[in-house]
N, C-alpha and C positions, 0 to 999 in steps of 0.2 A: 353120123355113126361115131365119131369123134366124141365129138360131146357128150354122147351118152357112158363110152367107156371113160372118159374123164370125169362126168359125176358121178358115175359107178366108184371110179379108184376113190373120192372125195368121200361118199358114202362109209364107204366098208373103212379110211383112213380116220374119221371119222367114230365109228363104231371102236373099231381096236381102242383109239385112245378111249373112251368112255368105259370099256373093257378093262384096261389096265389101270385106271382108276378106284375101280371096283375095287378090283384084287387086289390092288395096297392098300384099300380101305381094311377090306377082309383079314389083310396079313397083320395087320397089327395087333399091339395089345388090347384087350377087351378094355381097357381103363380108356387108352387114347382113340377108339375109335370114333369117329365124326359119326353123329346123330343124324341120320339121316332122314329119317322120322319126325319132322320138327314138334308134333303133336303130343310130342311121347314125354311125361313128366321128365323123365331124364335128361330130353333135352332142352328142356330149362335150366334143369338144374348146371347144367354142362356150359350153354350159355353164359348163366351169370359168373360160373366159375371163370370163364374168358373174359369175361368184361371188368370183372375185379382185376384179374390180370394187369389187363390193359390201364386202368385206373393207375394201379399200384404202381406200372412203368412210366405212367407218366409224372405221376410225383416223384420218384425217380429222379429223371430226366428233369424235373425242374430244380429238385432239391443241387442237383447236379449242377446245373446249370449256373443257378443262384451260388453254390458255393467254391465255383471256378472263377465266379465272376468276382466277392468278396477279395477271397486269394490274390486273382492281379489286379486287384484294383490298394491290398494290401503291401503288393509289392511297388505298385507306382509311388504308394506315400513312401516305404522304405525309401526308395532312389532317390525319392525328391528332394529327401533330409539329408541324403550322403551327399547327392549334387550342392545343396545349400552350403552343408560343413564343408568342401572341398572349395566351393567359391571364396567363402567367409576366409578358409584358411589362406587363399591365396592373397585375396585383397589385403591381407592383414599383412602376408608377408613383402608385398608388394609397397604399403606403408610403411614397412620400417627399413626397406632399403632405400628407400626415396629420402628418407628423414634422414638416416646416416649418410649417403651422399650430398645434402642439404651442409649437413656438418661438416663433415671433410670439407667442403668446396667452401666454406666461412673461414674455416680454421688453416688450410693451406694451398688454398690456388694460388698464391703468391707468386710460385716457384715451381707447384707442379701442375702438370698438365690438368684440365678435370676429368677426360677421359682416362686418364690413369687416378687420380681419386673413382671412380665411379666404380672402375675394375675391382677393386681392393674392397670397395662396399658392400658390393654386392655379392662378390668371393666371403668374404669377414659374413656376411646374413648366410649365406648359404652354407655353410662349416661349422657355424657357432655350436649350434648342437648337438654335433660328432664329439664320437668318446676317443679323444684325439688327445694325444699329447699337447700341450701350449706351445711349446717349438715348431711343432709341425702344425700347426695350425697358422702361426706366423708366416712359416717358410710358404703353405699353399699360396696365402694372399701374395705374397712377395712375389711367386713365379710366373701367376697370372699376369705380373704387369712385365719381370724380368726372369722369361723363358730360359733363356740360356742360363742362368744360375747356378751351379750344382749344387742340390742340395745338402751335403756337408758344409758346405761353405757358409752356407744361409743358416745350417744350425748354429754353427759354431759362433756368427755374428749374434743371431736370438737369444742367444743364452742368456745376456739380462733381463731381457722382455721380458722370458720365460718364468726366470724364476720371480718376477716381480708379480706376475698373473698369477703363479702357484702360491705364495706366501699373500697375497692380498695384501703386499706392499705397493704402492703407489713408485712411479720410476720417475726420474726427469723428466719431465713436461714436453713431450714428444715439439713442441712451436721452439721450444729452444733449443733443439735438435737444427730445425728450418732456419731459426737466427743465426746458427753459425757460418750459413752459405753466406750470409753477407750479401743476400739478396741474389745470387748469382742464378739463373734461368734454368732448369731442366737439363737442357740438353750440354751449357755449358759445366753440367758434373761431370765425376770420373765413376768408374763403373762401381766403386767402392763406397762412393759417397751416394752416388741413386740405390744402391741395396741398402744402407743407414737409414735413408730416409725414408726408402717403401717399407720396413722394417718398422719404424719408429710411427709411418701411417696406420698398418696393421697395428702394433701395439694399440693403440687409438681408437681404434674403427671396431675392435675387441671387446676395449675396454666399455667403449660407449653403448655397445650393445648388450653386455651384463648389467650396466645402467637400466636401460630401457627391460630389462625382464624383471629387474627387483621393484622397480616402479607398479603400485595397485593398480 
C-alpha cells in the first residue's frame, strides 16, 4: 500500500513539473518560445538560428582565447627585457666598482686598509650620479669609512677637492697626499690626518669614475 501511494505521489510530482514547464513555455514571448513541434518549418528555422548562435560563441571564445593568450605571452616578452636590462645594469655597475676598487687597492694599500678602500669605492659608484653637491659627495664617501665625523668638519676640509671637481681643475695628486705619512700605517694616524686622506681617497675614486663615464 505504501508503494502504491509513493508511486502515486511520484506520478502526479512528476506530472506538475511537466505542467509547469508548459506554462513558462506558454508564458513567454511568442519570438522566444521553444518549437515544440520539431516538424514545423519554423522550427528549423529557430534551430539554425541557435546553432549560428552557438557558432558565433564559440569563435568568440576562441578569438578570446587566442587573444589573452597573445597579451600574456606579450607581457612575458615585456618582463623578460626589463629583467635582462636590470641584470645588464647591475653587472655593469658591479664592474665598475670592482675596477675602482682594483685601483684604489694599486694606488694606496700602502697605508690604508683595503676594506676601507673598498668602502669609499663602492660609496664613490654608488653617489656618482646624484645631483649632489661635490662637497657632499666627498663628505658621503668620507663617512662611510669615518662615522663619527661631523659633517661641517668634513666640508670645511673638501673644500679644495670640491672646487677642483667643480672648475675641472686637476688638485695635488691625492699619492702625495699618502707620501707625506712617511709611510706611517693606518691606524698609527691622527683623526685629522685619516679624514686628509679618506678625503684625498674620495677625491680619487670620483675623479676616476668621471674617467670611466667619458670613456666610448
Amino acid at each position: 500500500m505504501t508503494n502504491k501511494i509513493n508511486g502515486s505521489d511520484t506520478f502526479y510530482s512528476l506530472q506538475s513539473q511537466v505542467d509547469l514547464e508548459l506554462l513558462e513555455a506558454l508564458l513567454e514571448p511568442e519570438d522566444a518560445a521553444y518549437p515544440w513541434n520539431v516538424a514545423d518549418e519554423e522550427s528549423e528555422a529557430y534551430f539554425q538560428e541557435l546553432e549560428q548562435q552557438f557558432e558565433i560563441q564559440d569563435l568568440i571564445d576562441e578569438d578570446l582565447t587566442k587573444r589573452s593568450q597573445d597579451f600574456y605571452n606579450h607581457l612575458d616578452t615585456l618582463w623578460s627585457g626589463i629583467s635582462l636590462d636590470e641584470s645588464d645594469d647591475r653587472n655593469s655597475q658591479q664592474s665598475v666598482v670592482f675596477n675602482l676598487q682594483e685601483t684604489l687597492c694599486s694606488t694606496f694599500c700602502t697605508c690604508v686598509p683595503q676594506t676601507l678602500l673598498n668602502t669609499i669605492a663602492t660609496k664613490a659608484a654608488e653617489i656618482f650620479a646624484r645631483h649632489q653637491l661635490k662637497g657632499e659627495q666627498l663628505v658621503e664617501c668620507v663617512q662611510a669609512v669615518l662615522p663619527t665625523w661631523p659633517e661641517e668638519d668634513l666640508l670645511v676640509l673638501a673644500r679644495p677637492y670640491a672646487y677642483a671637481m667643480r672648475s675641472n681643475e686637476s688638485h695635488n695628486n691625492p699619492a702625495s697626499t699618502i707620501a707625506n705619512l712617511n709611510n706611517r700605517e693606518w691606524t698609527n694616524l691622527s683623526e685629522i690626518e685619516q679624514a686628509k686622506v679618506s678625503l684625498a681617497i674620495a677625491y680619487y675614486a670620483l675623479t676616476q669614475l668621471n674617467k670611466y663615464q667619458s670613456q666610448p
